[in-house]
C-alpha positions in Angstrom: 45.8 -18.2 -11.1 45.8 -20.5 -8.4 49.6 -20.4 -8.1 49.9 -16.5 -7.8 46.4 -16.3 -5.5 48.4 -19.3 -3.4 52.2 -17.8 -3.4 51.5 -14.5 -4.6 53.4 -12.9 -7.7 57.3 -13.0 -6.2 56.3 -16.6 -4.5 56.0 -18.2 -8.2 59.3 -19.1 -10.3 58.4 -19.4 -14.5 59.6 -23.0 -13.6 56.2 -23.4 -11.2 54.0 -22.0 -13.8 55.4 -24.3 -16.7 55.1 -27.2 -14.9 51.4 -26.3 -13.5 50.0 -25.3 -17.0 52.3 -28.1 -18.6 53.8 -25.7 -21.3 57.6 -25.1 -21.8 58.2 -21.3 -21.3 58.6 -20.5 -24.4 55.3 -21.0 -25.1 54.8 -19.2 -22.1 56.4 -16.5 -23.1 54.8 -16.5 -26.6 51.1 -16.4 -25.2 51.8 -13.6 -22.3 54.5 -12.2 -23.0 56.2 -12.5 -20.0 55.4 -13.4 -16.1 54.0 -10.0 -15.6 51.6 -10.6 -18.4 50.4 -14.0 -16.9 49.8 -12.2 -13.4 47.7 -9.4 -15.0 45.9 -12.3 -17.0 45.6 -14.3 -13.6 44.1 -11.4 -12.0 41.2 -10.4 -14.6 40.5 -13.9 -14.1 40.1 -13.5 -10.2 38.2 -11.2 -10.9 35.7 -12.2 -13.0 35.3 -15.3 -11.2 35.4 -14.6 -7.8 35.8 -10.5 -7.1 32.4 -9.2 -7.7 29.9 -8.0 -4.9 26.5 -8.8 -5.3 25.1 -5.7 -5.5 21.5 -6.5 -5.7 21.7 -8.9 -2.7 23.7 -5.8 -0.5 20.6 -3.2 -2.2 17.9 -5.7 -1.1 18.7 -5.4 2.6 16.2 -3.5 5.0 19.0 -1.7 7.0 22.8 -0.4 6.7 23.4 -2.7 9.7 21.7 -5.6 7.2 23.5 -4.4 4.2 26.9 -4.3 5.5 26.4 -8.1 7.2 25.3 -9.3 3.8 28.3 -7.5 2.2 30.9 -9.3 4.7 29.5 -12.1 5.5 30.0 -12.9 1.5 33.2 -11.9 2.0 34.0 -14.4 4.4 32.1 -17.1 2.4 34.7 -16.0 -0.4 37.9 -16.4 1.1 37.1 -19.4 3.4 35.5 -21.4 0.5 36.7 -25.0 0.8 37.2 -25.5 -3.4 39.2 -22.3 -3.3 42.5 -20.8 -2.2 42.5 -19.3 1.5 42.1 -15.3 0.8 41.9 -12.6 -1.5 44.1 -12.5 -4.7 43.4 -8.5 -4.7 43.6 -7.7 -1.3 46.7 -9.8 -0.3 48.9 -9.7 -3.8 51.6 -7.6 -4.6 51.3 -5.5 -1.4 55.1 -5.5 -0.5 57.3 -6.4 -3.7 60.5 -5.8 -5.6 61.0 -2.0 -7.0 60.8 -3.8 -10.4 57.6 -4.9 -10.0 56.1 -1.3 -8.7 53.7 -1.2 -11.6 52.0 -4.9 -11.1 51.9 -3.2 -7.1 50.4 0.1 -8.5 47.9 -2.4 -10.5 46.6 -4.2 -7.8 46.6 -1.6 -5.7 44.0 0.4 -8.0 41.8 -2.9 -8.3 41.5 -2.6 -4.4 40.4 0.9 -5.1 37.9 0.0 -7.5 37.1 -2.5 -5.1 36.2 0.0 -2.4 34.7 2.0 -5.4 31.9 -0.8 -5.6 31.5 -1.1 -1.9 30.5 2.9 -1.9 28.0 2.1 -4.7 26.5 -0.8 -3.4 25.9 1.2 -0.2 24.7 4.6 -1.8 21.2 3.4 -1.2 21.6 3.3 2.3 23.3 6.6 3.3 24.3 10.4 1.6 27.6 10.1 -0.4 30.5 11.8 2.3 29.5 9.2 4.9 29.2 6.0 2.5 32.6 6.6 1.3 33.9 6.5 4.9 32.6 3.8 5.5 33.4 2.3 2.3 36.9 2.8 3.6 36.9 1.3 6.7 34.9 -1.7 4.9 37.6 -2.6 2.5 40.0 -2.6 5.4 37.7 -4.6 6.9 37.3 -7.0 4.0 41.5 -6.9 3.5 41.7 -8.4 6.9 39.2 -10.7 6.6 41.5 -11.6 3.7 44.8 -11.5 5.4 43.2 -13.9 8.6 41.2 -16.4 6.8 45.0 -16.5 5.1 46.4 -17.2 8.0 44.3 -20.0 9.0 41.0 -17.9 11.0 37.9 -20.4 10.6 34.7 -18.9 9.0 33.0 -19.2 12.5 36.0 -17.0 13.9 36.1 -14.4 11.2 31.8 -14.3 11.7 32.7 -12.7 14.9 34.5 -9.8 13.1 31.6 -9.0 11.2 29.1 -9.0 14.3 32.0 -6.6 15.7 31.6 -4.5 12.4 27.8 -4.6 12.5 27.7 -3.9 15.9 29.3 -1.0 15.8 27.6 0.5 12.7 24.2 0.1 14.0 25.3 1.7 17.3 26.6 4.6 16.1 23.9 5.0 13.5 21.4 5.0 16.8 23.5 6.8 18.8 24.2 9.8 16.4 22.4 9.3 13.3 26.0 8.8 12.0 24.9 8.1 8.4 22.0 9.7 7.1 19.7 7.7 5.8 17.5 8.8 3.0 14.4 8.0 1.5 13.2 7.2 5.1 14.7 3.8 5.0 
């Protein structure tokens, strides 16, 4: 997992993965199949371990301004972690890749969707569906360049400032214009 979240899928030869799991390939080959297999393996991993959002923690917030902060800021705390790999697996793999690996692209690109899926429900509490889809949107954008920058070597303190930008600019426009309703009077 490490190797693919580190070099992404094309970045890692069947040579790196033997050598880092200390198998010959083909016992590689005999428990995933192939290096496609290991990826998608790799990634439910990720997953599990590390791509969640804490939905009660974004739910508990007294504000959309307050829920989207706790929602980044975790995000940043994710990819920055000192113990971990700089980045998101998800957001960063397979974006570009060779035409025979379209369907490992088309596979991570629908785990960002489901991604920006979970954002959406986590924020439901906090504003009617059309508008917390939108921002859902622009929030997994956000959160993908969170991913690419802390990747390319941004500091947590740096990437905070993005998500005072993001916060900012939410709670603005939702005093501005009212431009997410808000029910249940919260």
């Amino acid at each position: 997992m490490r190797l693919f979240w580190r070099h992404g899928y094309e970045g890692v030869s069947i040579g790196d993965l033997t050598r880092e799991i200390g198998v010959a390939p083909p016992s590689l080959y005999a428990a995933f199949a192939s290096k496609a297999g290991l990826y998608r393996e790799a990634l439910e991993r990720y997953e599990a371990n590390f791509g969640s959002i804490d939905r009660a923690s974004v739910r508990a917030a007294d504000s959309l301004g307050a829920a989207v902060r706790t929602l980044l800021e975790a995000a940043v705390r994710a990819v920055t972690h000192p113990d971990r790999e700089s980045g998101c697996m998800i957001s960063s793999g397979m974006i570009e890749c060779h035409p025979e690996h379209a369907s490992l692209a088309r596979d991570a690109a629908m785990r960002r969707e489901t991604m920006r899926k979970r954002i959406a429900e986590a924020l439901q509490p906090f504003a009617d569906t059309e508008p917390v889809q939108r921002l859902a949107r622009h929030l997994a954008a956000v959160m993908q360049g969170i991913s690419i920058q802390a990747r390319d070597g941004a500091t947590p303190a740096e990437l905070q400032e993005i998500v005072e930008e993001v916060v900012s600019g939410i709670e603005a426009r939702h005093h501005r214009e009212g431009g997410y309703v808000i029910p249940n009077g919260r």
